[in-house]
C-alpha positions as CSV (number, residue, x, y, z in Angstrom):
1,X,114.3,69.1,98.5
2,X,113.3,71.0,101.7
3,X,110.8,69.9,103.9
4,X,108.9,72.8,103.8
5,X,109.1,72.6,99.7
6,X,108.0,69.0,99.8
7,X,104.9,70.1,102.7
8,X,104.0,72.8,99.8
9,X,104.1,70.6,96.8
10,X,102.1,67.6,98.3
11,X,99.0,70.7,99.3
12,X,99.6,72.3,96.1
13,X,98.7,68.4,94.9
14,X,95.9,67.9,97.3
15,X,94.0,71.1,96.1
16,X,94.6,70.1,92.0
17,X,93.3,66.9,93.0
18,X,90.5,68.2,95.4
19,X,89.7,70.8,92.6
20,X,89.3,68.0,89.7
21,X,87.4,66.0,91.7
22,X,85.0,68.8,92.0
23,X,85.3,69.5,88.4
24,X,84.4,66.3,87.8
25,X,81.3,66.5,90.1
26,X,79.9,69.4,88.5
27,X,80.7,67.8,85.3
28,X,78.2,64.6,85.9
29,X,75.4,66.7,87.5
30,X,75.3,68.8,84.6
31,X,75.5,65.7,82.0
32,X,72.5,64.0,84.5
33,X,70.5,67.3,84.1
34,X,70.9,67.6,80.3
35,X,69.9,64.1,80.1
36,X,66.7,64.6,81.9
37,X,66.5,68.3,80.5
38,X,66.1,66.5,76.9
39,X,64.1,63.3,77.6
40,X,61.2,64.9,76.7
41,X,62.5,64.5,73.3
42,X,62.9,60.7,73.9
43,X,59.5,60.1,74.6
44,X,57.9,62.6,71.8
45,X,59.4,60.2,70.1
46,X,57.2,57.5,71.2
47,X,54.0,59.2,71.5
48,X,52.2,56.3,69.5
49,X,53.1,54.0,72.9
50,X,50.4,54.5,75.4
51,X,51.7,55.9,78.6
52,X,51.1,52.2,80.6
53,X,53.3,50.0,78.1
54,X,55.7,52.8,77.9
55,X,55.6,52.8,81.4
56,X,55.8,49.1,81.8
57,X,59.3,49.1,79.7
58,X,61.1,52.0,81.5
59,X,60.8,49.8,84.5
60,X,61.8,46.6,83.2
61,X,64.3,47.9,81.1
62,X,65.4,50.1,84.3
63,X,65.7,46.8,86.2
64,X,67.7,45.0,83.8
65,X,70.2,47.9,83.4
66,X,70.8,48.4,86.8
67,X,70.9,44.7,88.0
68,X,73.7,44.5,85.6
69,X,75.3,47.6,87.1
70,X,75.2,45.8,90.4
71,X,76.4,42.4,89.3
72,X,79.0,44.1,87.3
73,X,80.2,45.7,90.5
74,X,79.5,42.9,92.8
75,X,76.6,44.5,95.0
76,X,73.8,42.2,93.9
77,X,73.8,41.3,97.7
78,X,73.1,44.6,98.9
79,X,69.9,44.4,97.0
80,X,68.4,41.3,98.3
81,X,69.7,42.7,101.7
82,X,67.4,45.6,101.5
83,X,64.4,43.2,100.0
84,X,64.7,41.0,102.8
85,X,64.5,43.8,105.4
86,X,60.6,43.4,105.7
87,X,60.2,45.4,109.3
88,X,62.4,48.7,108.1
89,X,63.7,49.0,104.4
90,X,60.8,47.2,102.4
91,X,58.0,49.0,103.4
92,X,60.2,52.1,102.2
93,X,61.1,50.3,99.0
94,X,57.5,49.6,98.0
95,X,56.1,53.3,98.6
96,X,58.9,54.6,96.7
97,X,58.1,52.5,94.3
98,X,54.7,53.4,94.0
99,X,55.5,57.2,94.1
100,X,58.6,56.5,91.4
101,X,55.7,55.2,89.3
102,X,53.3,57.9,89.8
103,X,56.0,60.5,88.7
104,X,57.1,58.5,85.8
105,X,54.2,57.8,84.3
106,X,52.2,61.4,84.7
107,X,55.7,62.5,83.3
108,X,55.0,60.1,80.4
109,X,51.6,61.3,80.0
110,X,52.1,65.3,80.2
111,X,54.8,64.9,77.1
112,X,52.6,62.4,75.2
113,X,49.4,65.1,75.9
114,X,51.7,68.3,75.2
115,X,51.6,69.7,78.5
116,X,55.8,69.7,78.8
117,X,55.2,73.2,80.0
118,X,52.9,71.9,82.8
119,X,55.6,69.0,83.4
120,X,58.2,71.8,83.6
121,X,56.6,73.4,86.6
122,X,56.0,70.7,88.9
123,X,60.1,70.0,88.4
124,X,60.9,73.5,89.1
125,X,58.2,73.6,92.4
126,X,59.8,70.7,93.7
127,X,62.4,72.1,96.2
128,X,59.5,74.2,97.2
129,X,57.4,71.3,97.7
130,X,60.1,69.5,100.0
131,X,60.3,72.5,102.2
132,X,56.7,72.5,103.0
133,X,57.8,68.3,103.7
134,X,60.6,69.4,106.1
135,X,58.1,71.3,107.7
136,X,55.1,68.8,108.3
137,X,57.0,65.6,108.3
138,X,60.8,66.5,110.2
139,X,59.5,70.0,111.9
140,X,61.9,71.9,110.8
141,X,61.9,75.9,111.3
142,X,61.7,77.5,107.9
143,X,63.1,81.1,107.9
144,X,61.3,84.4,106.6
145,X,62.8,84.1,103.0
146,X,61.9,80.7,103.3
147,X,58.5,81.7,104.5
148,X,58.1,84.0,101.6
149,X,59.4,81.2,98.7
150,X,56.4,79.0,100.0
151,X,54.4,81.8,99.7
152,X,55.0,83.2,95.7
153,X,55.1,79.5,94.8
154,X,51.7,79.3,96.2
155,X,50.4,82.4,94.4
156,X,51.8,80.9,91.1
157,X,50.0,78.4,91.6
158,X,46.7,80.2,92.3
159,X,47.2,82.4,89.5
160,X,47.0,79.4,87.0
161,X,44.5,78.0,88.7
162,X,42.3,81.3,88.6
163,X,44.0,81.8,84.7
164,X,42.8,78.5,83.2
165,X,39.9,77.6,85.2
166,X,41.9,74.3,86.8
167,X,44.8,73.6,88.9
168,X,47.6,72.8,87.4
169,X,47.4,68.5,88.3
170,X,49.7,67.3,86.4
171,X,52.9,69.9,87.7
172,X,51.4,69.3,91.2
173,X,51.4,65.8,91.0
174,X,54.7,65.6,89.9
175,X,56.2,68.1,92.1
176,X,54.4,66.2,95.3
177,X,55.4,62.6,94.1
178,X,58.7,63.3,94.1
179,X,59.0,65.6,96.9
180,X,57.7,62.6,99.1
181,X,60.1,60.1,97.1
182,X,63.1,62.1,98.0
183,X,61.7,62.4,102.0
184,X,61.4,58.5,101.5
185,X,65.4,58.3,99.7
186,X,66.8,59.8,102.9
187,X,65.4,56.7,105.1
188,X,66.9,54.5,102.9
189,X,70.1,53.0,104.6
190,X,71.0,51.6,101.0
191,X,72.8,53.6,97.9
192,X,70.6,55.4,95.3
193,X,71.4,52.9,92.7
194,X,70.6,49.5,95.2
195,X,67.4,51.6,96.3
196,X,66.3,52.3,92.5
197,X,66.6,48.7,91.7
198,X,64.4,47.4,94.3
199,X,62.2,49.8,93.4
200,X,62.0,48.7,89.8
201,X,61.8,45.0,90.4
202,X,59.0,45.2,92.4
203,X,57.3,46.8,89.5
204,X,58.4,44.3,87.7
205,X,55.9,41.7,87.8
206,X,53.1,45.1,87.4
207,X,54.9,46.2,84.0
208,X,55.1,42.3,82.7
209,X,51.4,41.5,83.7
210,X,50.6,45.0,81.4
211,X,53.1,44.1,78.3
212,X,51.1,40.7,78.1
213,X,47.6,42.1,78.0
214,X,48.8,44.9,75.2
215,X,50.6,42.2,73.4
216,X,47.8,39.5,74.0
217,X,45.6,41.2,71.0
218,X,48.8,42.0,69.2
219,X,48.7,46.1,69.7
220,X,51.9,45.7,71.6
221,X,54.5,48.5,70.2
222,X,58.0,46.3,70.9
223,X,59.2,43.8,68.3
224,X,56.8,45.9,65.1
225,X,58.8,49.0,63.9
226,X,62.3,48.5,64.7
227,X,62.7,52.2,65.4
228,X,60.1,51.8,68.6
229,X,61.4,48.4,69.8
230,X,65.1,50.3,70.1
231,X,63.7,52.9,71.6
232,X,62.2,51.3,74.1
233,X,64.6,49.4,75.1
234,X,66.7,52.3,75.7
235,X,64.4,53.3,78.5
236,X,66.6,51.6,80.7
237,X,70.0,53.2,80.4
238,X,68.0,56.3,79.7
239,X,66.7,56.6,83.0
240,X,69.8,54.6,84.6
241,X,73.0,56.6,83.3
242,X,71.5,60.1,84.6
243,X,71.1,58.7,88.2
244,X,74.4,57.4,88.2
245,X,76.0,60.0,87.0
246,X,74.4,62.2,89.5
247,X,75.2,60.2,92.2
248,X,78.9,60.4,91.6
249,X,78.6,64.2,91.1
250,X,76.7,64.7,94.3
251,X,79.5,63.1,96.3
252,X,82.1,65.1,94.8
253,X,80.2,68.3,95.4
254,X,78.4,70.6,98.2
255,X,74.5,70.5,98.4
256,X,74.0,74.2,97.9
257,X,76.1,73.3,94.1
258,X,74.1,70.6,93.5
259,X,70.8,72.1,94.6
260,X,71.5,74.7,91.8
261,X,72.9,72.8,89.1
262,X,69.3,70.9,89.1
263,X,67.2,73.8,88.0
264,X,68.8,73.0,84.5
265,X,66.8,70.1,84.3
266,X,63.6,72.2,84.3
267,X,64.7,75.0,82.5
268,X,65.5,72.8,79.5
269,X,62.4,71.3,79.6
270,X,60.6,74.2,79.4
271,X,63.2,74.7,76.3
272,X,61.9,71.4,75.3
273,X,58.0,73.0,75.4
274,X,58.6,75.9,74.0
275,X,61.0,76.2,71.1
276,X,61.1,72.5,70.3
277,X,57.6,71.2,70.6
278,X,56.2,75.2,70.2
279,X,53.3,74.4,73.0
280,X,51.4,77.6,73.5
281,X,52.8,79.8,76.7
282,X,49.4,81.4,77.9
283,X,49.8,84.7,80.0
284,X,49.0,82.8,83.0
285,X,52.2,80.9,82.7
286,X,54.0,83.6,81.8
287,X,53.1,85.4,85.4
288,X,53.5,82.3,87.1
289,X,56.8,81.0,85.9
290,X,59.1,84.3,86.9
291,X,57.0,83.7,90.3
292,X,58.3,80.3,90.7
293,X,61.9,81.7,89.4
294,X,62.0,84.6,92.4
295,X,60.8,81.8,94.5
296,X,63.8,79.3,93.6
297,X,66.4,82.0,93.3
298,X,65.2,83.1,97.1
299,X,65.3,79.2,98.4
300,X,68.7,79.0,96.7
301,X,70.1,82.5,98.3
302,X,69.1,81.1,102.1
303,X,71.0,77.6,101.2
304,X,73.9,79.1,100.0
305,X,74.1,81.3,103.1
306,X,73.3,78.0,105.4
307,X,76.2,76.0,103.5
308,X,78.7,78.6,104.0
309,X,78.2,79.6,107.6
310,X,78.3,74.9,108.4
């Protein structure tokens, strides 16, 4: 064989393997996004386990899970490295936790109360949301289009405000909670998956304290109906396997990719609200949603455009 023939087979390798891997990628980000798209499924399921002990399981179940995943692959260390970092990474740890918490449980809550439509929103402002972060918190220079996603976002808002006599708490509480938790990720010097763990067990002791005072009268939901106690316990790889596969799929794939691939998560939820649960769609969500959309599709435009001229 040539040289130059063996120089063209090993790119023409290179680029099958490059474009698998990317494949791949896009692959697990869309199985993590379907995951979370349906989980309001899961917990429709449980709807007669108040939001706190439901709560209270997804993060001990969360721990357990992904205390295995680390001892399985031999990381365990990195965990306790982190914990033990009281002056830099702990601090960081316990507010995401709280904020993990916050998101989780109002999450719980909005499918519990049939406001999955409400829960939708806040997931699909999100990205918004972080702009205005990059902003205040890292001064970043937002561009007009930028400018102008901040600002229909803003006028959705006010239009359901204005429409149904409240703001819309629950999809601003969300969308804030975990706008600030994934500010707080990128000061982490630890992986996702070590991060999420330390996060969990220090909720730990919060979510066993809870369990004990529902089960202490005996109104606790696990070990009654067999149905409930499995689905409880499959909290934990519930909210594990999604992560993980979105962490591998990030690595194999640009931001701009990923950053798109997410608004399935939302839009199946709103699937979720409306043609599975059949929640009512007011007007005022229907002018507010194709705001948020323009909004989104805008944001996305000006990444792509920043991707492509790094």
């Amino acid at each position: 064989m040539k040289k130059s023939d063996f120089s063209a087979t090993v790119i023409y390798l290179l680029r099958r393997i490059n474009l698998n891997s990317s494949i791949a990628g896009i692959l697990s980000i869309i199985s993590a996004c379907i995951i979370w798209g349906f989980a309001p499924v899961y917990y429709k399921l449980l709807v007669t386990v108040p939001p706190l002990e439901l709560l209270s399981h997804r993060t001990i179940w969360s721990f357990i899970f992904f205390f295995g995943v680390l001892g399985f692959y031999g990381r365990v260390q990195e965990l306790w490295a982190a914990i033990l970092d009281l002056k830099d990474q702990l601090p960081l740890i316990l507010l995401a936790s709280v904020l993990i918490a916050i998101n989780w449980f109002f999450f719980i809550y909005a499918i519990q109360t049939n406001q999955t439509t409400e829960a939708s929103l806040g997931y699909f402002m999100m990205p918004l949301v972080t702009v205005i972060w990059g902003l205040i918190i890292f001064r970043e220079k937002l561009s007009l289009f930028q400018w102008m996603s901040v600002l229909l976002a803003a006028i959705a808002v006010c239009i359901l405000t204005f429409g149904l006599g409240v703001p819309p708490w629950i999809a601003l509480i969300l969308s804030f909670s975990f706008s600030i938790y994934a500010v707080l990720k990128k000061k982490l010097e630890v992986s996702p998956i070590v991060s999420v763990t330390g996060e969990v067990l220090v909720l730990v002791p919060i979510g066993l304290l809870l369990l004990s005072y529902f089960h202490m009268d005996g109104q606790g939901s696990f070990g009654g109906d067999w149905k409930v106690t499995c689905l409880l316990a499959l909290s934990g790889p519930l909210t594990a396997a999604p992560l993980i596969l979105f962490s591998y799929g990030t690595r194999k794939v640009n931001l701009s990719t990923a950053g798109i691939l997410q608004y399935l998560n939302p839009s199946l939820q709103f699937f979720c609200a409306a043609y599975i649960f059949m929640e009512p769609i007011s007007r005022w969500h229907m002018l507010a949603f194709p705001l948020i959309w323009v909004a989104l599709i805008i944001y996305s435009w000006v990444g792509i455009r920043k991707s492509r001229v790094i």
